[in-house]
C-alpha positions as CSV (number, residue, x, y, z in Angstrom):
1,X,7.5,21.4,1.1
2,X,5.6,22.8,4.1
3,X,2.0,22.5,3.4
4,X,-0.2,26.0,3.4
5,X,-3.3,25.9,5.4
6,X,-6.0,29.0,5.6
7,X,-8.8,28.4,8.3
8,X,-11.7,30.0,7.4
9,X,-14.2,31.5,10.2
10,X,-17.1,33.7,9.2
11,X,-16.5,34.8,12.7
12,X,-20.0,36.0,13.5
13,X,-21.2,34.0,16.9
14,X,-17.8,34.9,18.4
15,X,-18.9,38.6,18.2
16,X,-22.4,38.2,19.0
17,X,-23.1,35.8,21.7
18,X,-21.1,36.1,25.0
19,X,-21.1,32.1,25.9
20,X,-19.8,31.4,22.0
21,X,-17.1,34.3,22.9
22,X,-16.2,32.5,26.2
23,X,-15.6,28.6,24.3
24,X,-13.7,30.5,21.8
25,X,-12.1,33.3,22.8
26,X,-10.0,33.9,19.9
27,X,-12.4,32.7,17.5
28,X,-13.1,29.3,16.0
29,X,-10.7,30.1,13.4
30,X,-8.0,30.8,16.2
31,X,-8.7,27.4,17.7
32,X,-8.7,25.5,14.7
33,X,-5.7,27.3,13.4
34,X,-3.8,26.6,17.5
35,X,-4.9,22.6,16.9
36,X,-2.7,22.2,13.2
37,X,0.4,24.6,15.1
38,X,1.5,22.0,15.6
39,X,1.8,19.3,13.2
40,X,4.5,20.9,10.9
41,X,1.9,23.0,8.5
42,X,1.9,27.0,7.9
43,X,-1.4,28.2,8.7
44,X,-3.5,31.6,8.0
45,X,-6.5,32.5,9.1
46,X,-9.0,34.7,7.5
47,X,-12.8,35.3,8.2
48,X,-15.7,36.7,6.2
49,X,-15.3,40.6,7.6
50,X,-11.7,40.9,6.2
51,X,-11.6,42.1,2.3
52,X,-13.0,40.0,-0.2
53,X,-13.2,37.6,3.0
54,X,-9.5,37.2,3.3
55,X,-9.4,35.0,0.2
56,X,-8.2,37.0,-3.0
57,X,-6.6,35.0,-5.6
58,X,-3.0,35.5,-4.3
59,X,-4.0,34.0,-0.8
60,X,-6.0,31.0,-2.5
61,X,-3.0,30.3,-4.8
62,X,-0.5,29.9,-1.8
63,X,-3.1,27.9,0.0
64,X,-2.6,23.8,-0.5
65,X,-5.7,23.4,1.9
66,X,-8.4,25.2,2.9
67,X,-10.3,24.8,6.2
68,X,-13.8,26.5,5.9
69,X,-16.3,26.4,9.2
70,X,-19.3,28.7,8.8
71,X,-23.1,28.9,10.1
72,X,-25.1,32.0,10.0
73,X,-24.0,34.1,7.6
74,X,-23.2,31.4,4.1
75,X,-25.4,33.6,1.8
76,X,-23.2,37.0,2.8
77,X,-20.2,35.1,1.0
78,X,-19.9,36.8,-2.3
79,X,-20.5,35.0,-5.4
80,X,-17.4,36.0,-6.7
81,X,-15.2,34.8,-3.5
82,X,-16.9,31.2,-3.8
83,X,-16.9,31.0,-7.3
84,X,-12.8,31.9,-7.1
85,X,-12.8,28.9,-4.1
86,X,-14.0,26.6,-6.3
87,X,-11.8,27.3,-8.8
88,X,-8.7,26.3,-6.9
89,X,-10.5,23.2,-5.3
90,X,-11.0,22.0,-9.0
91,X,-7.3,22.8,-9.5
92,X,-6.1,20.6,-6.7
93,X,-6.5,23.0,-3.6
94,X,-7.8,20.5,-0.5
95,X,-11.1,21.4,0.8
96,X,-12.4,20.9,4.4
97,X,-15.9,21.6,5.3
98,X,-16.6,21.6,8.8
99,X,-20.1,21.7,10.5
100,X,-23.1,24.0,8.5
101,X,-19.4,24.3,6.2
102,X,-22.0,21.9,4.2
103,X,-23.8,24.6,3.8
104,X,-21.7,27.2,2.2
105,X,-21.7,28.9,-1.7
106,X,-18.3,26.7,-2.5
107,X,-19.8,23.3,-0.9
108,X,-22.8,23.3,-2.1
109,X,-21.3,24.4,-5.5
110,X,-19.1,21.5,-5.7
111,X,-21.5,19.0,-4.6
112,X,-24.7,20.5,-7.4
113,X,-27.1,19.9,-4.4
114,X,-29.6,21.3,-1.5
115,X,-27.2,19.7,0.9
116,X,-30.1,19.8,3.4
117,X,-30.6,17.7,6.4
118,X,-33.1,17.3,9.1
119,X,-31.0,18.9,13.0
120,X,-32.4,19.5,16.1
121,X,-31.1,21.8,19.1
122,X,-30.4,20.7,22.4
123,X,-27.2,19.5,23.5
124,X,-26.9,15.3,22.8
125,X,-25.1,13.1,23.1
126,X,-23.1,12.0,19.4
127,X,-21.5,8.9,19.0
128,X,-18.8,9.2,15.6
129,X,-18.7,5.4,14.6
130,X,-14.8,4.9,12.3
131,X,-16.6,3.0,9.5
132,X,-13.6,2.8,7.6
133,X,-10.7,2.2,9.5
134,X,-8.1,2.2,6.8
135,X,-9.0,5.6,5.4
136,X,-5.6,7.7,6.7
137,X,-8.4,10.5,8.0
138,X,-8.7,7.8,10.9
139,X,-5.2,7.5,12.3
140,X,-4.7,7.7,16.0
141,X,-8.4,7.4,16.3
142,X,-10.4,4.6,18.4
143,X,-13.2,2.4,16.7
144,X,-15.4,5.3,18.3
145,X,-15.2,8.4,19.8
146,X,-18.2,10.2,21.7
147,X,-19.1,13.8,21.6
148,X,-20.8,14.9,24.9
149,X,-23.0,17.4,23.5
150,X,-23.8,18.7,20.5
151,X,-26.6,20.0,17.8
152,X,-28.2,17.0,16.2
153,X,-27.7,16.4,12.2
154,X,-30.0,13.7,10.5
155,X,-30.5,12.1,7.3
156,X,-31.3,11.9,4.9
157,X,-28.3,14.3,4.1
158,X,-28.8,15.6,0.2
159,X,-25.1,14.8,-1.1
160,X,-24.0,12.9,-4.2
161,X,-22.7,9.3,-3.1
162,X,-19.5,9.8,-1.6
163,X,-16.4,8.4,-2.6
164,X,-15.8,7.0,0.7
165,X,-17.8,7.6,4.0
166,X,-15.4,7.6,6.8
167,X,-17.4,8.3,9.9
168,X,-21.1,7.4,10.9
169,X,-22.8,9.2,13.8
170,X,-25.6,8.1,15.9
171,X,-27.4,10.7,18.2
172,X,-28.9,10.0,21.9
173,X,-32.4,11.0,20.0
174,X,-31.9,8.1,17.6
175,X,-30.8,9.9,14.7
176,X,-27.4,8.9,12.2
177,X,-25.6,10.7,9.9
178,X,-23.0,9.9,7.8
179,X,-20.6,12.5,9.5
180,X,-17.0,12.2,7.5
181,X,-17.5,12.3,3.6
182,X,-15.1,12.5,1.2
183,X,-14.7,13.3,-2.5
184,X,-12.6,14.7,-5.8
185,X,-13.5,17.2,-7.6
186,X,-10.6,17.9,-10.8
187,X,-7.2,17.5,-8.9
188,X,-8.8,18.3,-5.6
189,X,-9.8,16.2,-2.6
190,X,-12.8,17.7,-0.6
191,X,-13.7,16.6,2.9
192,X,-17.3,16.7,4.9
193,X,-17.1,16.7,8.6
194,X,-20.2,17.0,10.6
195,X,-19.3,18.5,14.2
196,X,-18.1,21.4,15.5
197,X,-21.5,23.5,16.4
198,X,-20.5,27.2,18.0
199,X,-22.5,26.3,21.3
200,X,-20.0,23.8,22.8
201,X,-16.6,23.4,23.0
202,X,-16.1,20.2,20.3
203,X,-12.9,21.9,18.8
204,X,-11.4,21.8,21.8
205,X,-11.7,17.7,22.1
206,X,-8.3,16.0,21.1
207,X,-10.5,13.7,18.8
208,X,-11.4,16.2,16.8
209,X,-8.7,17.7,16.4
210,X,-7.2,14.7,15.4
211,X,-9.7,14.6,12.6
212,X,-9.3,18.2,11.2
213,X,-5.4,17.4,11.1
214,X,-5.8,14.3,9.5
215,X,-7.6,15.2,6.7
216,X,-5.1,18.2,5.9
217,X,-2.7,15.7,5.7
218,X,-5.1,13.3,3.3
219,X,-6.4,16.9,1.3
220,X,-2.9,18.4,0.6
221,X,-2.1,18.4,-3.3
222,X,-0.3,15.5,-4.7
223,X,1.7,16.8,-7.6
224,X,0.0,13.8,-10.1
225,X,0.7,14.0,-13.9
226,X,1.1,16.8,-16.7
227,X,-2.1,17.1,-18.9
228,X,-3.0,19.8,-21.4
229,X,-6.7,20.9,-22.0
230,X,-8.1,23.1,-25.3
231,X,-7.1,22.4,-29.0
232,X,-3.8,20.0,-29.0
233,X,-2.0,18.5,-32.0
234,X,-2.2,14.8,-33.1
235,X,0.2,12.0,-31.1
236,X,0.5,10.2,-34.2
237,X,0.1,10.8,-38.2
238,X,-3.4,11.5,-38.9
239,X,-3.8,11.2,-42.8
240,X,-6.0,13.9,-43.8
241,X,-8.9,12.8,-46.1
């Protein structure tokens, strides 16, 4: 089965800001959604301007993964859109969170915190550390890989203990941040990566890229095993007293 991906974009800083337009000329969705072409997955892309953001139910029940990347506009998601995105994740729909992704309704939902960090403008130097080289998020991938400028993210970052961190970043300010997270939520796996700020053209790199594929490949729904939920008869007898 070919696996369904939807990029999300809200698709804001594209529209607004020349330079961002330049990087990204057909939208960070469109370069996201150009870097999976070609690794044998369907992909969609829809952004926050399109109806009901371009993720009714029918679109988030053909979708195996979703790939979310958002700033500047998380709180003009509807309650009823991220509510519905959670829904599936909890179903077993994959869940990629990319950049201030952290930051959106269905991330910060599914994590039951601020998700807050300490950041900084400017343009450093990052430094993405593989701290666990067997996860399959870091095939292909050096021990390191370096970032040549981007917006600063610091700790303490306000998650739950993750199941596994896969990638720690240090920052030519003297910052780290774990930078690749990962968890389950119900049947589905979710998957926190920190770069990818609008100003600079990180998407573009062939490490990252590497990443975002990657962890399609580790999110996409395993089929697992039949339960049942709600009132159920006995297995056995149970003698009635």
């Amino acid at each position: 089965m070919t696996t369904q991906v939807t990029v999300w974009n809200e698709h804001v800083h594209e529209q607004e800001d020349e330079a961002v337009a330049e990087i990204y000329p057909e939208g960070i969705h469109g370069a996201l959604a150009d870097g999976l072409a070609d690794d044998g997955v369907a992909v969609r892309t829809a952004t926050l301007h399109d109806p009901e953001h371009g993720l009714d139910r029918s679109t988030l029940a053909e979708t195996d993964v979703l790939v979310w990347w958002s700033h500047c506009a998380n709180d003009d998601v509807s309650d009823a859109v991220a509510d519905r995105v959670v829904e599936r994740v909890q179903n077993g729909m994959g869940f990629i969170a990319l950049h201030s992704g952290k930051n959106s309704k269905p991330f910060k939902q599914l994590m039951g915190t601020s998700c807050g960090i300490k950041y900084r403008h400017g343009g450093e130097l990052e430094r993405v550390w593989v701290v666990d080289p067997g996860h399959p998020i870091t095939d292909g991938l050096d021990e390191y890989f370096e970032i040549p400028a981007t917006e600063m993210y610091g700790e303490p970052y306000d998650v739950p203990e993750p199941d596994r961190t896969v990638f720690t970043s240090w920052f030519e300010g003297g910052e780290v941040f774990r930078s690749g997270v990962c968890y389950r939520r119900g049947r589905g796996r979710i998957f926190a990566f920190r770069p990818g700020h609008e100003a600079y053209p990180i998407f573009h790199q062939p490490e990252v890229k590497r990443v975002v594929s990657n962890a399609v490949a580790w999110a996409t729904p395993t089929e697992g095993a039949t339960t049942r939920e709600g009132s159920v008869d006995p297995i056995e007898s149970i003698e009635e007293t």
